[in-house]
C-alpha positions as CSV (number, residue, x, y, z in Angstrom):
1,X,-17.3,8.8,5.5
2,X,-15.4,10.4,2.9
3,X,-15.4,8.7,-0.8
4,X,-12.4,6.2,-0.9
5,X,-11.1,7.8,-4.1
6,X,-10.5,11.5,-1.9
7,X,-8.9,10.0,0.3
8,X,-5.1,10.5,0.3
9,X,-4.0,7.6,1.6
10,X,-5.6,5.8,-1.6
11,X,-4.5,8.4,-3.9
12,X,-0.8,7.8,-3.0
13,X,-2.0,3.8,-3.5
14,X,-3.2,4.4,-6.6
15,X,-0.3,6.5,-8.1
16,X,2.0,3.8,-6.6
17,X,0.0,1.5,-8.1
18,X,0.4,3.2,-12.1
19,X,4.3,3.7,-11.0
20,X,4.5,0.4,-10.8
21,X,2.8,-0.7,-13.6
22,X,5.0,1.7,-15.8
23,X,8.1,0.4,-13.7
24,X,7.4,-3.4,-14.5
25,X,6.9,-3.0,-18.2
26,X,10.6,-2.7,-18.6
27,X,11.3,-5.9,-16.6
28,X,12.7,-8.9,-18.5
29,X,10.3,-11.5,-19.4
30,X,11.7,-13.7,-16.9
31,X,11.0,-11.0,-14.1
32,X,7.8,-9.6,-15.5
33,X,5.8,-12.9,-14.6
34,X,6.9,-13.3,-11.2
35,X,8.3,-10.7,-9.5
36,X,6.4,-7.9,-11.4
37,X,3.1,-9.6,-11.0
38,X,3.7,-10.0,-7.5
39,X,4.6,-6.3,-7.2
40,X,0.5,-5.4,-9.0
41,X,-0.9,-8.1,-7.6
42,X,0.0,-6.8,-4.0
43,X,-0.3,-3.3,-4.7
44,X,-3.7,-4.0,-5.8
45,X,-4.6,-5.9,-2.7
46,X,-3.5,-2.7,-1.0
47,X,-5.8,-0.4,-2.4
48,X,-8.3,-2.9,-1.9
49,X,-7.7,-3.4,1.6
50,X,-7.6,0.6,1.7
51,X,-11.4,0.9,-0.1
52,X,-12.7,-2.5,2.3
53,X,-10.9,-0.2,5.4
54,X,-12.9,3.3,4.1
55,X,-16.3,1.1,3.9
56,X,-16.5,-1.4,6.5
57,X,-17.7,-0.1,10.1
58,X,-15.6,0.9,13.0
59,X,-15.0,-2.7,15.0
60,X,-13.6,-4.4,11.6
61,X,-11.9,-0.8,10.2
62,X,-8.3,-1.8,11.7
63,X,-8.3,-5.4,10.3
64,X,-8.1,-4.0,7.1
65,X,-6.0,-1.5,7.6
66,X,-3.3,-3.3,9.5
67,X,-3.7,-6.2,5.9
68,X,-2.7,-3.0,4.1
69,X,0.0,-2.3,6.2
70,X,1.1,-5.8,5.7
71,X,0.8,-5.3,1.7
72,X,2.6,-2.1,2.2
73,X,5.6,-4.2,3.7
74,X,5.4,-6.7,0.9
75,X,5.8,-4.1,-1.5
76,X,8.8,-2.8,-0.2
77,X,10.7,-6.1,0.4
78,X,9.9,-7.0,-3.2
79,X,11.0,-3.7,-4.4
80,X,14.4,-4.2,-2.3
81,X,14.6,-7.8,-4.3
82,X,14.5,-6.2,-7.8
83,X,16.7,-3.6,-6.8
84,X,18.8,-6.3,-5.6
85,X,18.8,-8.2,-8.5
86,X,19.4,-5.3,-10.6
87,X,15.8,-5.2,-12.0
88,X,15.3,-1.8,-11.2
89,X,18.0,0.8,-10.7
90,X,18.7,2.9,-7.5
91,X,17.4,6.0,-9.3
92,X,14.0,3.9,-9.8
93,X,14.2,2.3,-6.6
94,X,14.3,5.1,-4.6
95,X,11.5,6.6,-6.3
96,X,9.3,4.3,-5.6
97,X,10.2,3.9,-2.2
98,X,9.8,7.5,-1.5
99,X,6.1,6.6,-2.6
100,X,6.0,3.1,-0.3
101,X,7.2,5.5,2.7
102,X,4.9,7.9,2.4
103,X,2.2,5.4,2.0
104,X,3.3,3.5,5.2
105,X,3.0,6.9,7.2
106,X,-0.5,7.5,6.0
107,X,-1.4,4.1,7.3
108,X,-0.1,4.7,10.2
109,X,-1.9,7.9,11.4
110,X,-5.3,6.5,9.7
111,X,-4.5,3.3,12.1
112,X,-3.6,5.4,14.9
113,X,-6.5,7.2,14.3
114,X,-8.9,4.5,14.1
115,X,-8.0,2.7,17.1
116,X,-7.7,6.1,19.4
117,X,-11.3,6.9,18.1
118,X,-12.6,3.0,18.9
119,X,-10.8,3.1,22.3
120,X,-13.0,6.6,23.3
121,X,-16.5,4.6,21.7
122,X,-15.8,1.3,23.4
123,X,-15.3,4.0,26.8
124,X,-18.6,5.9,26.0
125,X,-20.3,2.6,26.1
């Protein structure tokens, strides 16, 4: 089991993570207490989920995963809202979603992963 903080699925969490805490600085008041915190709060949750995933055993590995996933998809309707409302530009937007993208992907093999490598221990048994 590798340290959590190698791997690059929670690197890319974390620099999302710092992105977005630079990115909601410049939020109006109004939209730095609701919508930004949302934004940190759920990326945090993210690379908790991602560190929980890392740690926990095999059987309980894609729970957390698949509650990043979900974060992951939180993160990117929230970041369509404040695009939307014109909170963030479409410069900064698509910055971050390049980030949210490639995060989603790395999810998505590490699930894949997990569940082809529990499928062949559940088949050993």
């Amino acid at each position: 089991m590798a340290l959590f903080s190698e791997l690059p699925v929670y690197k890319l969490g974390y620099d999302l993570l710092l992105a977005i805490y630079e990115r909601t600085k410049l939020f109006t008041r109004e939209h730095k207490y609701t919508l930004g915190k949302k934004l940190k709060n759920e990326t945090l949750e993210l690379l908790i989920n991602i560190y929980k995933a890392n740690k926990s055993k095999q059987t309980t590995r894609l729970q957390y995963i698949d509650t990043a996933r979900q974060n992951i998809e939180v993160v990117r309707l929230l970041l369509r809202v404040a695009k939307d409302l014109k909170i963030i530009g479409i410069k900064g937007h698509v910055a971050l979603n390049v980030q949210v993208e490639e995060l989603s992907k790395q999810l998505s093999s590490w699930q894949k992963y997990t569940a082809g490598a529990h499928a062949k221990e559940q088949k050993n048994e």
